[in-house]
N, CA, C and O atoms as CSV, one atom per row, in Angstrom:
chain,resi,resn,atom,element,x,y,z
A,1,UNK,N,N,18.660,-15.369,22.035
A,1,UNK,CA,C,18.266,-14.009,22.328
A,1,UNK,C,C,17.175,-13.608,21.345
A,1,UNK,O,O,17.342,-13.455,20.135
A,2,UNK,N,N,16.103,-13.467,21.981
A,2,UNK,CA,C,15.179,-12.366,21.214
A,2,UNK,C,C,15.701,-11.122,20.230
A,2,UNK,O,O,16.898,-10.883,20.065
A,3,UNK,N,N,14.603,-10.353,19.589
A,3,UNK,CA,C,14.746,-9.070,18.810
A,3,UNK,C,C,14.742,-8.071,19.877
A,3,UNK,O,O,15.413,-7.042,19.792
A,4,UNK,N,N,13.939,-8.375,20.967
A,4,UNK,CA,C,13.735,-7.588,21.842
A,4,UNK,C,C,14.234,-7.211,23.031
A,4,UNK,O,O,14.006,-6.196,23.690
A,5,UNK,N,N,14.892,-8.066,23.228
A,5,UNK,CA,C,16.283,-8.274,24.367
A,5,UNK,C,C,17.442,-6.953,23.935
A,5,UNK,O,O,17.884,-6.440,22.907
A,6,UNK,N,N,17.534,-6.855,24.876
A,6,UNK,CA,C,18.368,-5.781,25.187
A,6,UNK,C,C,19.808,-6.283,26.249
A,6,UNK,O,O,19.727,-6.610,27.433
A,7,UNK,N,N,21.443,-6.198,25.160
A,7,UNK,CA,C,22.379,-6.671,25.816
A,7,UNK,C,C,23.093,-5.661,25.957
A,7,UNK,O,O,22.985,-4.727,25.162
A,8,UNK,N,N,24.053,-5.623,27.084
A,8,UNK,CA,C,25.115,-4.649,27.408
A,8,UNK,C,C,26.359,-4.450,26.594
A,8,UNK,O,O,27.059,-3.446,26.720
A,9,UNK,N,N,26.612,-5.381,25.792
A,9,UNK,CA,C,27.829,-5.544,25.254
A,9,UNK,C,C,27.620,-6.009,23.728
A,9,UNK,O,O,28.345,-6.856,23.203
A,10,UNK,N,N,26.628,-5.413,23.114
A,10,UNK,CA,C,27.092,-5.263,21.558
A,10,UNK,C,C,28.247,-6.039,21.046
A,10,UNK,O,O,29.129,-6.204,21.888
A,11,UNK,N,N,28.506,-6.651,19.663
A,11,UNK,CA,C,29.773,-6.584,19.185
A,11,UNK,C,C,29.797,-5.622,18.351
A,11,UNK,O,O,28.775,-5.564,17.667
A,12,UNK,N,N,30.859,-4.546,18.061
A,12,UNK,CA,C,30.630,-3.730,17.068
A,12,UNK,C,C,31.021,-4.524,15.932
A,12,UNK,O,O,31.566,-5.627,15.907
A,13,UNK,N,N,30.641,-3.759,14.984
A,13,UNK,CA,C,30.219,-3.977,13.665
A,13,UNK,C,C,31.890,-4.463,13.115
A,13,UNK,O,O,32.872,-3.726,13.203
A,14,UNK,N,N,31.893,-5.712,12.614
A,14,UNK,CA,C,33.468,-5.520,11.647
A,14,UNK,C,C,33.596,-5.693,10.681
A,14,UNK,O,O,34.608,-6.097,10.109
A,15,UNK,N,N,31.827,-5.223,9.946
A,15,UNK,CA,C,32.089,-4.845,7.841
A,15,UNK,C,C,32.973,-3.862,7.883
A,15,UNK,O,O,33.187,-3.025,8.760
A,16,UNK,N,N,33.572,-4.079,6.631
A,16,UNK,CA,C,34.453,-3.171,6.100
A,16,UNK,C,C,33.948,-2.151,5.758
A,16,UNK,O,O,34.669,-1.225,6.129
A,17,UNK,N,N,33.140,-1.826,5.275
A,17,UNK,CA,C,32.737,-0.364,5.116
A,17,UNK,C,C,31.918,0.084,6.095
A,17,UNK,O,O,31.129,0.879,5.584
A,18,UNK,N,N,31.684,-0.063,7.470
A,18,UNK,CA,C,31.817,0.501,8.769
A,18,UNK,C,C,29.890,0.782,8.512
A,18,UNK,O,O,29.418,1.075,7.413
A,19,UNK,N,N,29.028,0.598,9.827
A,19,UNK,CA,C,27.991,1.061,9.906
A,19,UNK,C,C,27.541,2.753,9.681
A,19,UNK,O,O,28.473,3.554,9.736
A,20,UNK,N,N,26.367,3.212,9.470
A,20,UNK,CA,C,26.001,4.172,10.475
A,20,UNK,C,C,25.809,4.088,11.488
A,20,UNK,O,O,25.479,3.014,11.992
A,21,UNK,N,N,25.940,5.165,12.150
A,21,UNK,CA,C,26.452,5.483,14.084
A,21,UNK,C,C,25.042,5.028,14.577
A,21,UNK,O,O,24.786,4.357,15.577
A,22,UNK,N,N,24.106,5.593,13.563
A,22,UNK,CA,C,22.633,5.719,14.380
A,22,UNK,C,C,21.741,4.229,14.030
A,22,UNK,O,O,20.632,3.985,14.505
A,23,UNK,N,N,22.411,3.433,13.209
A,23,UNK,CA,C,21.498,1.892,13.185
A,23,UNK,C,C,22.723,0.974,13.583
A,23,UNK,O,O,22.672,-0.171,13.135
A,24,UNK,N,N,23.860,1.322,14.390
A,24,UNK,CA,C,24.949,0.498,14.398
A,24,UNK,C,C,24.400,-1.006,15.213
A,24,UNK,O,O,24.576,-2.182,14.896
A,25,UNK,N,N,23.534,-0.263,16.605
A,25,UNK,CA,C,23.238,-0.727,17.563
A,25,UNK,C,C,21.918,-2.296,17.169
A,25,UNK,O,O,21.844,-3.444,17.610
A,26,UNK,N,N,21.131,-1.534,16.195
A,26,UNK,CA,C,20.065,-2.112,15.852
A,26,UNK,C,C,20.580,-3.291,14.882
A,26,UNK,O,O,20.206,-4.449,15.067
A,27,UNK,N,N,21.344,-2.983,13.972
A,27,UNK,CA,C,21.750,-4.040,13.369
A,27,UNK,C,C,22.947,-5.122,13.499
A,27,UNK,O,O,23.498,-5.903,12.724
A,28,UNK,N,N,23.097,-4.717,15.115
A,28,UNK,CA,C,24.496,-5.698,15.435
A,28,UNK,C,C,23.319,-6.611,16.209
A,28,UNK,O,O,23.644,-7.743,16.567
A,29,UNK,N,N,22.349,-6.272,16.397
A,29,UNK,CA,C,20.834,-7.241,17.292
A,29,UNK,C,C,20.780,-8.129,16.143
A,29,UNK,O,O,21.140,-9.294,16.307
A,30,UNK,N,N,20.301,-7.661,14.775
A,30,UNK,CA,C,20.157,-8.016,13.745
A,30,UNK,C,C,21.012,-9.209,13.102
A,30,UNK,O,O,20.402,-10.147,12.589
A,31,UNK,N,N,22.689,-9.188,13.123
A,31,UNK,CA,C,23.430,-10.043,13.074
A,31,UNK,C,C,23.112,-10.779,13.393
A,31,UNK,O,O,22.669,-11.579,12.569
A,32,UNK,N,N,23.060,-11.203,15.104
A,32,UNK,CA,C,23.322,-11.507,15.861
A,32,UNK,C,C,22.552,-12.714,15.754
A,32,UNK,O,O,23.125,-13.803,15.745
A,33,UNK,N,N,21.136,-12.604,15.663
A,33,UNK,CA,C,19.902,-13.193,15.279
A,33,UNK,C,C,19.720,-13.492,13.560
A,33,UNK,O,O,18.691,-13.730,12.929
A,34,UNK,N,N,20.682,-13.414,13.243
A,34,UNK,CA,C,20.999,-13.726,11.939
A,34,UNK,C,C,19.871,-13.682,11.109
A,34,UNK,O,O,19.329,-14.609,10.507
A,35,UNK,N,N,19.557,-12.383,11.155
A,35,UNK,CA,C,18.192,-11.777,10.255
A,35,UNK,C,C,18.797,-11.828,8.973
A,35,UNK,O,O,18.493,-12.524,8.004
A,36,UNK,N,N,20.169,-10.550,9.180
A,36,UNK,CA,C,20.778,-10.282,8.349
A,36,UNK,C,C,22.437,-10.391,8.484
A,36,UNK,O,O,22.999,-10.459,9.577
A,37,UNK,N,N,23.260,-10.397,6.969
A,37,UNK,CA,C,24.187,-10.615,7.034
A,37,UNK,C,C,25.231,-9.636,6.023
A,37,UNK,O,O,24.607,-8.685,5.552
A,38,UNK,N,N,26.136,-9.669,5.763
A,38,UNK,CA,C,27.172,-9.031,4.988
A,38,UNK,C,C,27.545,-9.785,3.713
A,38,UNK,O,O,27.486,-11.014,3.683
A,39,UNK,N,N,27.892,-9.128,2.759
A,39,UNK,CA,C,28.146,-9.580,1.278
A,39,UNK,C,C,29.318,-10.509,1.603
A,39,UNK,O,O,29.579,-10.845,2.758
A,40,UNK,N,N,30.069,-10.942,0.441
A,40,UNK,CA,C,31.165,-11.928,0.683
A,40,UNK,C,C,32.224,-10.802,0.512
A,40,UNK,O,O,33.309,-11.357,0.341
A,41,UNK,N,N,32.322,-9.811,0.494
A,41,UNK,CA,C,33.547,-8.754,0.575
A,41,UNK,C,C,33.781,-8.166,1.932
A,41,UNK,O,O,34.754,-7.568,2.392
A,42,UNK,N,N,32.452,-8.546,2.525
A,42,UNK,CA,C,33.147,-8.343,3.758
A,42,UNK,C,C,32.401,-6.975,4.222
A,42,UNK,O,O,32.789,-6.363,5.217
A,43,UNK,N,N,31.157,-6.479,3.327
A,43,UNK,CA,C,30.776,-4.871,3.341
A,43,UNK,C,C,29.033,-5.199,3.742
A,43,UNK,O,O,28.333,-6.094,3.270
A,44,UNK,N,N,28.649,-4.150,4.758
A,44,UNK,CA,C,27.427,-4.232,4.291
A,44,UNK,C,C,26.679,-3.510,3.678
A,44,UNK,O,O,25.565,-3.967,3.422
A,45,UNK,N,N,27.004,-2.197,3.248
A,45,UNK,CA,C,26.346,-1.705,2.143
A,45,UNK,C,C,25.076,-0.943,2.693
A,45,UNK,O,O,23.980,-1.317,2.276
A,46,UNK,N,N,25.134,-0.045,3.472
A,46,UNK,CA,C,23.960,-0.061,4.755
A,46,UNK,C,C,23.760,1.279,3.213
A,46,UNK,O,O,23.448,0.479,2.330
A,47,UNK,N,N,23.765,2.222,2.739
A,47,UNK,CA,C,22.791,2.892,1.912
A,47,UNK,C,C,22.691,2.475,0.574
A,47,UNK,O,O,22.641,3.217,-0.406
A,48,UNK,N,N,22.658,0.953,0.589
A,48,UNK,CA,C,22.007,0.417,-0.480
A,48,UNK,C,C,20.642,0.302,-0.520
A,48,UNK,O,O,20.132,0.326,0.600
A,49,UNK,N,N,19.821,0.175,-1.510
A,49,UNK,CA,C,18.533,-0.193,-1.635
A,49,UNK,C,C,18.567,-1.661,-1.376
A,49,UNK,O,O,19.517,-2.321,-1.798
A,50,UNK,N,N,17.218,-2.429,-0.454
A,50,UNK,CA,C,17.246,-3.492,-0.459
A,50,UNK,C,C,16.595,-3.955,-1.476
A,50,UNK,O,O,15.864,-3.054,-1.888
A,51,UNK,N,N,16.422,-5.404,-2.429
A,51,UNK,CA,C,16.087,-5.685,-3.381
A,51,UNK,C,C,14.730,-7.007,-2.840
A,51,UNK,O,O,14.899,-7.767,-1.886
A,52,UNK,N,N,13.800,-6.992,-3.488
A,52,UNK,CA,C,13.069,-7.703,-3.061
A,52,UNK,C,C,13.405,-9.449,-2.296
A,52,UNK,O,O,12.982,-9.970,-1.264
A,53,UNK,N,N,14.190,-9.858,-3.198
A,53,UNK,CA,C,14.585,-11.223,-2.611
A,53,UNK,C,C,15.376,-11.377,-1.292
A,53,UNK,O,O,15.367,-12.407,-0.616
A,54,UNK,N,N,16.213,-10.001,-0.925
A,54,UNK,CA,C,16.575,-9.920,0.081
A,54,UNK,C,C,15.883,-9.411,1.013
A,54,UNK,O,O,16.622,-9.032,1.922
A,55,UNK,N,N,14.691,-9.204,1.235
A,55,UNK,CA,C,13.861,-8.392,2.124
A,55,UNK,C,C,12.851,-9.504,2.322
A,55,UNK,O,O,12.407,-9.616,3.464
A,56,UNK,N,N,12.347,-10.480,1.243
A,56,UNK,CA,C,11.776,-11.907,1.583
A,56,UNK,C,C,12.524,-12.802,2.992
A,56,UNK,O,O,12.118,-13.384,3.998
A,57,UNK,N,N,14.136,-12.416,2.196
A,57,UNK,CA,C,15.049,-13.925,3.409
A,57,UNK,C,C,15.213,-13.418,4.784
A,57,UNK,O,O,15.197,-14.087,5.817
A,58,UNK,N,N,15.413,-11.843,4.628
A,58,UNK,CA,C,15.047,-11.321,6.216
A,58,UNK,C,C,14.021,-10.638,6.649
A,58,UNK,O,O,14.018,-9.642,7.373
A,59,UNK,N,N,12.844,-11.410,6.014
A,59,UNK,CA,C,11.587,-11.654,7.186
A,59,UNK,C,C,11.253,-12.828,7.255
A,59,UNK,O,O,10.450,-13.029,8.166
A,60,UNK,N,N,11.699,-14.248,6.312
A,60,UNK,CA,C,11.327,-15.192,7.306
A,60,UNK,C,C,12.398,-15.352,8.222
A,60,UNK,O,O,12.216,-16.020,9.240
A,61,UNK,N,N,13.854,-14.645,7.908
A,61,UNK,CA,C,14.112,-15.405,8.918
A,61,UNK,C,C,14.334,-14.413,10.267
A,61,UNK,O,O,15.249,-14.378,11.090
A,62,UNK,N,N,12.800,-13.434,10.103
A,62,UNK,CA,C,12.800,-12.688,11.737
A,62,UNK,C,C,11.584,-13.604,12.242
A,62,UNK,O,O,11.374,-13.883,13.422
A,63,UNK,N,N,10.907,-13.976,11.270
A,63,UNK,CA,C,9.428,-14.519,12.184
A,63,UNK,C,C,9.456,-16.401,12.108
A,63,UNK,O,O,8.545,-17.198,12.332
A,64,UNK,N,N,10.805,-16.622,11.726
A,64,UNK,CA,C,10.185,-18.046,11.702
A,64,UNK,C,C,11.493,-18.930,11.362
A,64,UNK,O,O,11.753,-19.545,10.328
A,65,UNK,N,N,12.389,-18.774,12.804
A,65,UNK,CA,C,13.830,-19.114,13.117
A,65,UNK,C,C,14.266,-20.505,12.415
A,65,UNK,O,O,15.322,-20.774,11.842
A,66,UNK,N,N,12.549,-21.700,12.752
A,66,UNK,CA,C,12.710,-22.503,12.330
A,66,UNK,C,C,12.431,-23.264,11.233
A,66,UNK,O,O,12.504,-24.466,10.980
A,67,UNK,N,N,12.038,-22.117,10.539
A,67,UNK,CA,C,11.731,-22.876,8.898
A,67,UNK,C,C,13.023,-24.053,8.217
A,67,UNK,O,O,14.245,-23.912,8.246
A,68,UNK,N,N,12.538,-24.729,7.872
A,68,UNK,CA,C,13.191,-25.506,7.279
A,68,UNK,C,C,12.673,-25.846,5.425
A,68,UNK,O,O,13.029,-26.695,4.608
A,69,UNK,N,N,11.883,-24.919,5.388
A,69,UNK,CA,C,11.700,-25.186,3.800
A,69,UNK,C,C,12.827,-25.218,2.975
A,69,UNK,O,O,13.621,-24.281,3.057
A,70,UNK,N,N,12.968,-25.835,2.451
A,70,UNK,CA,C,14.570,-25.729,1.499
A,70,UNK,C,C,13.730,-26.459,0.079
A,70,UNK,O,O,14.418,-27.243,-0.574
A,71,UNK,N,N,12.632,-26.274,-0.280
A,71,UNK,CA,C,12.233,-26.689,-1.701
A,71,UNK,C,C,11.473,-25.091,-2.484
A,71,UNK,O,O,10.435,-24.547,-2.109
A,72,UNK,N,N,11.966,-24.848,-3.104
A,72,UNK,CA,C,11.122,-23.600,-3.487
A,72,UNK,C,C,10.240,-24.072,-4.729
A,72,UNK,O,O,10.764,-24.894,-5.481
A,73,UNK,N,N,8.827,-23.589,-5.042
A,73,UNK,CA,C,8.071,-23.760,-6.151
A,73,UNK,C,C,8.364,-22.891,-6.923
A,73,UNK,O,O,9.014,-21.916,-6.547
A,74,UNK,N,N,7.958,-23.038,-8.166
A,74,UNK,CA,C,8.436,-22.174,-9.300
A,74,UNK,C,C,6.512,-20.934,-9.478
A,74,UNK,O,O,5.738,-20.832,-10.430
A,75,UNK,N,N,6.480,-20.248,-8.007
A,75,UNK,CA,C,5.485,-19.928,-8.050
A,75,UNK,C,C,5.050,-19.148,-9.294
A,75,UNK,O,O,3.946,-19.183,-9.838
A,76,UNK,N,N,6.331,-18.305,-9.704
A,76,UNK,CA,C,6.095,-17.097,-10.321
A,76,UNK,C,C,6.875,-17.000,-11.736
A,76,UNK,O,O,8.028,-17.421,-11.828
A,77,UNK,N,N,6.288,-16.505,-12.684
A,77,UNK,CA,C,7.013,-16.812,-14.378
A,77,UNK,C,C,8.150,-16.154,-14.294
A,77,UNK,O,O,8.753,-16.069,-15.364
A,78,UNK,N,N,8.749,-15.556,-13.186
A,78,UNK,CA,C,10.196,-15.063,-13.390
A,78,UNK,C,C,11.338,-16.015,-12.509
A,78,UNK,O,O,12.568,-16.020,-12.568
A,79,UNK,N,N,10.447,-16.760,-11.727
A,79,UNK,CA,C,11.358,-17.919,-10.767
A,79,UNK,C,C,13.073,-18.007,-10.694
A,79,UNK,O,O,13.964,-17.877,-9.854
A,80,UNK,N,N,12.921,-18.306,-12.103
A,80,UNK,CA,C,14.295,-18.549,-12.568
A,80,UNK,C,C,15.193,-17.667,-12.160
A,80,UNK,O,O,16.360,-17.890,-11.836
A,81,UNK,N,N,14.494,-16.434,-12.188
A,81,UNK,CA,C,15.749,-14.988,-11.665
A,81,UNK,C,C,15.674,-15.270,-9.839
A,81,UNK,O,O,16.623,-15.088,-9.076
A,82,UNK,N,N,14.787,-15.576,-9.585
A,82,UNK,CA,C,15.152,-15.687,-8.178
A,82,UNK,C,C,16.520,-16.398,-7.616
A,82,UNK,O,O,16.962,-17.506,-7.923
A,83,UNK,N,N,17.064,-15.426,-6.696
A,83,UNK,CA,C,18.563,-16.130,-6.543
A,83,UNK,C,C,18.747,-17.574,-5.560
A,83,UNK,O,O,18.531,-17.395,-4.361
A,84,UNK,N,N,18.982,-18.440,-5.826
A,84,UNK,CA,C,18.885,-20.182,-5.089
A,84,UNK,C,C,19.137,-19.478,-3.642
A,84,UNK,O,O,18.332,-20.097,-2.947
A,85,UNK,N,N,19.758,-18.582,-2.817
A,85,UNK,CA,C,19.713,-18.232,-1.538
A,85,UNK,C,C,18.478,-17.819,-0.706
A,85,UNK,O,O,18.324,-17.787,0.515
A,86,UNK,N,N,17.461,-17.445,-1.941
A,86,UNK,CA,C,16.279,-16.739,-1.406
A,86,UNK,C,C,14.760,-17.586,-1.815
A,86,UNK,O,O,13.596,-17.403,-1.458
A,87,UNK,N,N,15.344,-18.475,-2.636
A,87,UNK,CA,C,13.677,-19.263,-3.279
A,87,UNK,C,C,13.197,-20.085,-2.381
A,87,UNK,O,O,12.353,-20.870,-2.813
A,88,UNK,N,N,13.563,-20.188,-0.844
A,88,UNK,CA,C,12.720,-20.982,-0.224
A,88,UNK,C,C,12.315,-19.743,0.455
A,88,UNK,O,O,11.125,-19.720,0.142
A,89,UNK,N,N,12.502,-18.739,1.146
A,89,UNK,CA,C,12.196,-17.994,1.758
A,89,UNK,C,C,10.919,-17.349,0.453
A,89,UNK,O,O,9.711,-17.534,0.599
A,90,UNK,N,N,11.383,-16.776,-0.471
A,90,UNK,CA,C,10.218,-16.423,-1.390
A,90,UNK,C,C,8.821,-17.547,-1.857
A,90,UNK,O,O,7.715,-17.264,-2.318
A,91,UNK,N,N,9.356,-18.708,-1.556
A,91,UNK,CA,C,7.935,-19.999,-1.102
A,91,UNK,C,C,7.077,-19.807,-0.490
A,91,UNK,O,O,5.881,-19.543,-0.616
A,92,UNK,N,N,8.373,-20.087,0.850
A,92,UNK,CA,C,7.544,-20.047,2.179
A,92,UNK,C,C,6.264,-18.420,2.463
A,92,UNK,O,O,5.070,-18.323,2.745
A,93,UNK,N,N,7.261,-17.543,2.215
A,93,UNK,CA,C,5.945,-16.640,2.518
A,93,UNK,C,C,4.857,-16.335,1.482
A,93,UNK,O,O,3.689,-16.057,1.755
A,94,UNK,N,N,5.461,-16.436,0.100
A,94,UNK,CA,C,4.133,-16.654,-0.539
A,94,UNK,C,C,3.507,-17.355,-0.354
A,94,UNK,O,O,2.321,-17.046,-0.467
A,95,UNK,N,N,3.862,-18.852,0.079
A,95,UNK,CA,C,2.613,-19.766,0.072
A,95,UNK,C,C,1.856,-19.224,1.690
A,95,UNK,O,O,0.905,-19.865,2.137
A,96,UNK,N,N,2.322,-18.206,2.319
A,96,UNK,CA,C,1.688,-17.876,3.833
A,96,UNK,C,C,1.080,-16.640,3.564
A,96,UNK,O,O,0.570,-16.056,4.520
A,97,UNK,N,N,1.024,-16.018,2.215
A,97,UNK,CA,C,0.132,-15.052,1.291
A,97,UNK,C,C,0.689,-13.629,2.363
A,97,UNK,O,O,-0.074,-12.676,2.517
A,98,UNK,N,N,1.789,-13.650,2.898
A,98,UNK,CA,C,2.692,-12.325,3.412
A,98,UNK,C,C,3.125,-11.877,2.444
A,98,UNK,O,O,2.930,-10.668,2.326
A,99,UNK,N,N,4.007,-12.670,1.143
A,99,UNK,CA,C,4.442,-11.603,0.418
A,99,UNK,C,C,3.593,-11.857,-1.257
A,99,UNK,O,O,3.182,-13.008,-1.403
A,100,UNK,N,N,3.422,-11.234,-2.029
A,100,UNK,CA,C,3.142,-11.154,-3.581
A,100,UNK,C,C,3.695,-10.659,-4.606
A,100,UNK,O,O,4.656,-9.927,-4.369
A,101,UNK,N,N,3.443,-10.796,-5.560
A,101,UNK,CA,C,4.117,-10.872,-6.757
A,101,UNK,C,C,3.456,-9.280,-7.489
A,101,UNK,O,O,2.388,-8.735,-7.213
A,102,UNK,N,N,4.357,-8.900,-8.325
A,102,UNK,CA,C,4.289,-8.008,-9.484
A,102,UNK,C,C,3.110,-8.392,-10.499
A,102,UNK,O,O,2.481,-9.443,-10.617
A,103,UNK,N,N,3.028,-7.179,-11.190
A,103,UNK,CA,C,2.109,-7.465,-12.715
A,103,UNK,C,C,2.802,-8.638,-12.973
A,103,UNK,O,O,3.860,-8.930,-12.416
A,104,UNK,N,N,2.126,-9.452,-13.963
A,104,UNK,CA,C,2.540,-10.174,-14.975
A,104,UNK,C,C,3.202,-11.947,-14.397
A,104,UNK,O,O,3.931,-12.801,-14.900
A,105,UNK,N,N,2.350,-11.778,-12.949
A,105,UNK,CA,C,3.177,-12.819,-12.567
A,105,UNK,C,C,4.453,-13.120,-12.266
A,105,UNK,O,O,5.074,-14.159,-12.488
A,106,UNK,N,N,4.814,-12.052,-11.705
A,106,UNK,CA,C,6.186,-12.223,-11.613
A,106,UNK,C,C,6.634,-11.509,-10.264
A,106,UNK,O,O,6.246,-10.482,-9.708
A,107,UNK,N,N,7.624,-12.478,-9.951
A,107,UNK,CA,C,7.903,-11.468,-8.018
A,107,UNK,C,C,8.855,-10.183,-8.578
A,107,UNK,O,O,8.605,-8.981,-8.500
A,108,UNK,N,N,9.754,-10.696,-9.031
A,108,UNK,CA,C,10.800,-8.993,-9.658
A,108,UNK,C,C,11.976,-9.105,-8.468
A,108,UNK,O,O,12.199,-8.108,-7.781
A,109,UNK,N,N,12.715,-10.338,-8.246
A,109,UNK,CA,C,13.308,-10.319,-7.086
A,109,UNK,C,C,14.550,-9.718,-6.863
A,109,UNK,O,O,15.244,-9.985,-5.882
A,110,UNK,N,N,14.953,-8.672,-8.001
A,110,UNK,CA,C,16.107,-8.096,-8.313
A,110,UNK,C,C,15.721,-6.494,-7.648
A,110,UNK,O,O,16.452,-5.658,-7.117
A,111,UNK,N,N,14.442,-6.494,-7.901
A,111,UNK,CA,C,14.054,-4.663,-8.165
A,111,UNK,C,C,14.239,-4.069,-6.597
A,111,UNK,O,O,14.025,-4.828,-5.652
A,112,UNK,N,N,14.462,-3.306,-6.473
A,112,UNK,CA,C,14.190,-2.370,-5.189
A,112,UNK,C,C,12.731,-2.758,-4.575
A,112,UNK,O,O,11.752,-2.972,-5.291
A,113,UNK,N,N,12.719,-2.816,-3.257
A,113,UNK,CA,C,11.674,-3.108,-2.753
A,113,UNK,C,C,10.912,-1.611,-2.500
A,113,UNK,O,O,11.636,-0.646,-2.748
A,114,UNK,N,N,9.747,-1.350,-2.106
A,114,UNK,CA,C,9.131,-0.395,-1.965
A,114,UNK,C,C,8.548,-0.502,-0.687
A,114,UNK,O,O,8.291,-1.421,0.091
A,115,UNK,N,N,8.353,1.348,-0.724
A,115,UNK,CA,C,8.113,0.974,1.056
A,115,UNK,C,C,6.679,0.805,1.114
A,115,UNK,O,O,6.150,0.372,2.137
A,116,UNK,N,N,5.917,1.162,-0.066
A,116,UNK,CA,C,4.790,0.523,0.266
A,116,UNK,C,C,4.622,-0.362,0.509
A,116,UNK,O,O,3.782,-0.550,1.388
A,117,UNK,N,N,5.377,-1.635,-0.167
A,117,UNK,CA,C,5.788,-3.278,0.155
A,117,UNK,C,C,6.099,-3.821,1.150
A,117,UNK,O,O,5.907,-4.927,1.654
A,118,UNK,N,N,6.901,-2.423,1.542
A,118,UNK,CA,C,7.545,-3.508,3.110
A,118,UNK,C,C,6.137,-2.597,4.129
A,118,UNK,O,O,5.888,-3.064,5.240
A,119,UNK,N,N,5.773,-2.036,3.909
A,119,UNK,CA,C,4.861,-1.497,4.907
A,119,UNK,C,C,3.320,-2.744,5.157
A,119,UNK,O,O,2.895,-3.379,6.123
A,120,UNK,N,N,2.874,-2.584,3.625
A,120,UNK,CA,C,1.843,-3.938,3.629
A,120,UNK,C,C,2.628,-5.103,4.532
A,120,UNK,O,O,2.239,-5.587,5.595
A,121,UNK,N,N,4.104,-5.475,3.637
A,121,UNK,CA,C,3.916,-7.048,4.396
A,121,UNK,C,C,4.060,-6.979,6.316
A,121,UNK,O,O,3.693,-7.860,7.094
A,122,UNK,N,N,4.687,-5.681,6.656
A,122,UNK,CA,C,4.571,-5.883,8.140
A,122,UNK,C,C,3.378,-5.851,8.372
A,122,UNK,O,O,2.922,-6.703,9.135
A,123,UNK,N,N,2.647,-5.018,7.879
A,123,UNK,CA,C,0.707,-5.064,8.635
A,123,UNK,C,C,0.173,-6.641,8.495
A,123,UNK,O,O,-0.770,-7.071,9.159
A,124,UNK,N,N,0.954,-7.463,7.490
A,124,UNK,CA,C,0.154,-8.601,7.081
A,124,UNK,C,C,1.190,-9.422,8.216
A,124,UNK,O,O,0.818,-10.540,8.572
A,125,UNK,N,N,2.043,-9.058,8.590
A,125,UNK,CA,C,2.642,-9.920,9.766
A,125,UNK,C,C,2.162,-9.441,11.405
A,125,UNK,O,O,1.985,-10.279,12.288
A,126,UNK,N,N,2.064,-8.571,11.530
A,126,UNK,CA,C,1.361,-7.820,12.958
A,126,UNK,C,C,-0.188,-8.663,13.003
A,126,UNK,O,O,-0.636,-8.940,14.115
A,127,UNK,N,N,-0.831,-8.981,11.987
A,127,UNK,CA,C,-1.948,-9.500,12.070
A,127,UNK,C,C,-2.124,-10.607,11.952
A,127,UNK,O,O,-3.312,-10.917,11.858
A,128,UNK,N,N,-1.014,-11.841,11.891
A,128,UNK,CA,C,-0.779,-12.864,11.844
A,128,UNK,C,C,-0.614,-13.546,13.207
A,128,UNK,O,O,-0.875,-14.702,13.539
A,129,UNK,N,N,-0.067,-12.433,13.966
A,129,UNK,CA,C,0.513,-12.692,15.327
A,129,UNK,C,C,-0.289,-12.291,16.487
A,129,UNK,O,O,0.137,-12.479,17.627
């Protein structure tokens, strides 16, 4: 199934700490297509801030189902903080110059992402396509 497909029968949501009503729909698509996923408690945490490394792993894995990179480079002098779940996804699109790094050489893969950030990297993906 596509992002764009439209099904009759949803699964609702069964994190433990229960969706909002108004993205329930959008992010059970989301599951589904295994953009995104739930912590190991079982929660998803929907008014959390997303953190950069997690906003890397679900956009490659909306635009590019079949990546198989599983080697990450040590692009950036903070590497090391990057979490082993996300350093191929933080590779892959840096080396596809979608996403970039902080002052100082460094991605910051802990920090809150910004919406200026996520706004650039969709324009840099709309124009890819």
């Amino acid at each position: 199934m596509n992002l764009n497909e439209q099904t009759g029968s949803l699964p609702v949501s069964s994190f433990a700490d229960g969706l909002p009503r108004w993205a329930e729909k959008d992010i059970s698509i989301a599951v589904q297509n295994r953009i995104v996923n739930g912590y190991e408690d079982n929660t998803f945490q929907a008014d959390q801030f997303i953190n950069r490394a997690e906003m890397a792993v679900m956009i490659l894995r909306a635009i590019d189902k079949n990546n198989d990179n599983q080697h990450a480079r040590a692009l950036y002098s903070d590497a090391s903080d990057i979490p082993a779940w996300a350093s191929a996804a933080v590779a892959e699109l840096s080396e596809q110059g979608l996403i970039r790094g902080r002052g100082g050489d460094r991605f910051a893969p802990l920090e809150p992402a910004t919406r200026a950030e996520a706004a650039v990297l969709m324009l840099r993906i709309a124009q890819m396509r």
